[in-house]
C-alpha positions in Angstrom: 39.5 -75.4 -72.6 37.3 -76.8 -74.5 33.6 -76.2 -75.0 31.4 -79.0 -75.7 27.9 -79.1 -76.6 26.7 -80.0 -72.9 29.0 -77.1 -71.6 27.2 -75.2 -73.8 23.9 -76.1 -72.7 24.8 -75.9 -69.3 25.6 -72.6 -69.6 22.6 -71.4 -71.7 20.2 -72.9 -69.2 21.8 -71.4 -66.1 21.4 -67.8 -68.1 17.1 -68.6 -69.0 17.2 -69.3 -65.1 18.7 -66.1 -63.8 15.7 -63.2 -63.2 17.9 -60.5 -61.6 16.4 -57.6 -64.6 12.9 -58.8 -64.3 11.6 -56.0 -61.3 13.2 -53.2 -63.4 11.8 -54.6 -66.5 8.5 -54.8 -64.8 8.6 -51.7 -62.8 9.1 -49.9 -66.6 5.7 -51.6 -68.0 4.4 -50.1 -64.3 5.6 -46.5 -64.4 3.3 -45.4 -67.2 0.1 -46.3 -65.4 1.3 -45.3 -62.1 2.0 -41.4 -63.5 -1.7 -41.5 -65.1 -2.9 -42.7 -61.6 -0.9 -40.0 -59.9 -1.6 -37.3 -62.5 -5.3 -38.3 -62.6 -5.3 -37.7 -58.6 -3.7 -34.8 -58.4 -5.7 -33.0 -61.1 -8.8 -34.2 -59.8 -8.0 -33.2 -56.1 -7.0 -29.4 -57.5 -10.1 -29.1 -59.6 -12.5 -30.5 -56.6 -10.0 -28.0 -54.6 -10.7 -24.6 -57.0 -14.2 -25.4 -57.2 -15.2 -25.3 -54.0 -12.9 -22.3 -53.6 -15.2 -20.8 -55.9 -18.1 -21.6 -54.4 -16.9 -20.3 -51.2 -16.2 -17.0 -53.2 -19.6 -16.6 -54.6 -21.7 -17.1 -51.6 -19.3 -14.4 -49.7 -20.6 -12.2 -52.7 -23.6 -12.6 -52.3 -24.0 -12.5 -48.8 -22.3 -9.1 -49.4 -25.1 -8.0 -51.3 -27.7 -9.0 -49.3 -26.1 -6.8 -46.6 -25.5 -3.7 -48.4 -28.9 -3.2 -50.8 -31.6 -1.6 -49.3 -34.5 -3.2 -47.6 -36.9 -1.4 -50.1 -35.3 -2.3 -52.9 -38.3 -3.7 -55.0 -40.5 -0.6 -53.9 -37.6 1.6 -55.3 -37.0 2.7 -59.5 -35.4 -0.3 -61.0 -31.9 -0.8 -59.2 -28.8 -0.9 -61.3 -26.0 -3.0 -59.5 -23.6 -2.5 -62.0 -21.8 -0.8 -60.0 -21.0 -3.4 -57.7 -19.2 -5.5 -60.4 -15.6 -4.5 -59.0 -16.5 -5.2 -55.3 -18.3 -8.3 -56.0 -15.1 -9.4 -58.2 -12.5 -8.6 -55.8 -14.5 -10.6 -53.4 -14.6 -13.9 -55.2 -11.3 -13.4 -56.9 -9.6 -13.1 -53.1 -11.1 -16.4 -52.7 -10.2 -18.3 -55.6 -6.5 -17.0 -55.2 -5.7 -17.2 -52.0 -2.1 -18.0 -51.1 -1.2 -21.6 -51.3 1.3 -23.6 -52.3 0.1 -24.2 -55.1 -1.1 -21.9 -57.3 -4.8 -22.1 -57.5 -5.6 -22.5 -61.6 -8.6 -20.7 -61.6 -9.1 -17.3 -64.3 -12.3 -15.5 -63.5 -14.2 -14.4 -66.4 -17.1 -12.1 -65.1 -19.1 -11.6 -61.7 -22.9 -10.4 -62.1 -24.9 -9.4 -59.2 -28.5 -9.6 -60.5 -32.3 -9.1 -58.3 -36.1 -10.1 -58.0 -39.0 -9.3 -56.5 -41.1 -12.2 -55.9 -44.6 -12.0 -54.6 -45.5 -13.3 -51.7 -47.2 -13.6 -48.0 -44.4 -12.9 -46.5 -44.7 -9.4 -43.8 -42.5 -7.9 -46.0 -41.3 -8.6 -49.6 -37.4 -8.7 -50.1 -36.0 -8.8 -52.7 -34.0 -11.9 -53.5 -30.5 -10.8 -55.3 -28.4 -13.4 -57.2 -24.5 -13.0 -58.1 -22.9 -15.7 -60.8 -19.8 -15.8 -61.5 -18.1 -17.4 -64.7 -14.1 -18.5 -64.5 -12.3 -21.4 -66.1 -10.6 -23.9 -64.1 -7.2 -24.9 -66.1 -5.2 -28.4 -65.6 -1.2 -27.7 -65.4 -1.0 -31.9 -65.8 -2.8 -32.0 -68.7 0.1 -32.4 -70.9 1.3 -35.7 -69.1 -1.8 -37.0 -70.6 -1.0 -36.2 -73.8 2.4 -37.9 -73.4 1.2 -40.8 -72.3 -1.5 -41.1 -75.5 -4.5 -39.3 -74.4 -5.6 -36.0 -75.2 -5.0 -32.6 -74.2 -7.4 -30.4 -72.9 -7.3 -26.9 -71.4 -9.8 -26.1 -69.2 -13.6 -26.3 -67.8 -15.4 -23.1 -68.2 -18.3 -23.0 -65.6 -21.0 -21.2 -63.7 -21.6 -20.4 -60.4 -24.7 -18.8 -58.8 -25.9 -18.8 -55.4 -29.3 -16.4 -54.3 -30.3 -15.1 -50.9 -33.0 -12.6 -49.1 -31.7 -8.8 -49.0 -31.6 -8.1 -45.5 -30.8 -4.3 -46.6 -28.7 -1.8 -44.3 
């Protein structure tokens, strides 16, 4: 057989017509962005997820506190409440790592437990105790980021406070 210039061409334009790689060649330029999109989404849903976690944790502190101080506390020597540090970190580290399926991220640096006395008209003048709590929120996707070209990054360090009235004992 022989092949001829028009065989030739014949056969050259019936390969330019044929698309049968084109999805897979388009799903590759696709599969980058779609792993960003899902990676993005994930992380943000976790962080949103820990945070509020957090939150959560600190207000049950603090509700603690205004439970257990006494009513008098302003009328009393200045209070230490050092000594609730453990309680009051047990309490918001139960709720930043409660069981899930997946693990929660979060590292709790320090819970404080602090109190004023403010002045006021009220009949009587509680004392208004606040516990903040400092933790670091870390991102396990982080590194498909860098993969992908952007950069790493580790974590968020933040603060969290919430106040109430001491209701006392």
């Amino acid at each position: 057989m022989t092949c001829t210039r028009t065989n030739i061409l014949g056969r050259l334009r019936r390969f330019l017509r044929k698309d049968d790689g084109a999805i897979l060649v388009e799903f590759a330029f696709a599969l980058p962005i779609l792993l960003i999109f899902f990676a993005v989404i994930v992380e943000g849903t976790r962080m949103m997820k820990n945070y509020h976690s957090a939150i959560s944790g600190v207000r049950d502190a603090t509700r603690y506190m205004s439970r257990h101080l006494p009513i008098n506390l302003c009328d009393v020597a200045p209070a230490n409440l050092n000594g609730y540090s453990g309680t009051l970190a047990a309490i918001v580290g139960q709720s930043v790592s409660g069981v899930t399926l997946f693990p929660s991220g979060i590292t709790l640096s320090s819970v404080q437990a602090t109190y004023s006395c403010p002045a006021g008209t009220y009949h009587v003048d509680p004392a208004v105790v606040r516990v903040t709590a400092t933790l670091t929120i870390d991102f396990p996707f982080s590194s498909v980021f860098e993969l992908l070209g952007g950069e790493s990054f580790s974590g968020l360090t933040t603060t969290i406070s919430d106040s109430t009235k001491v209701f006392g004992t």
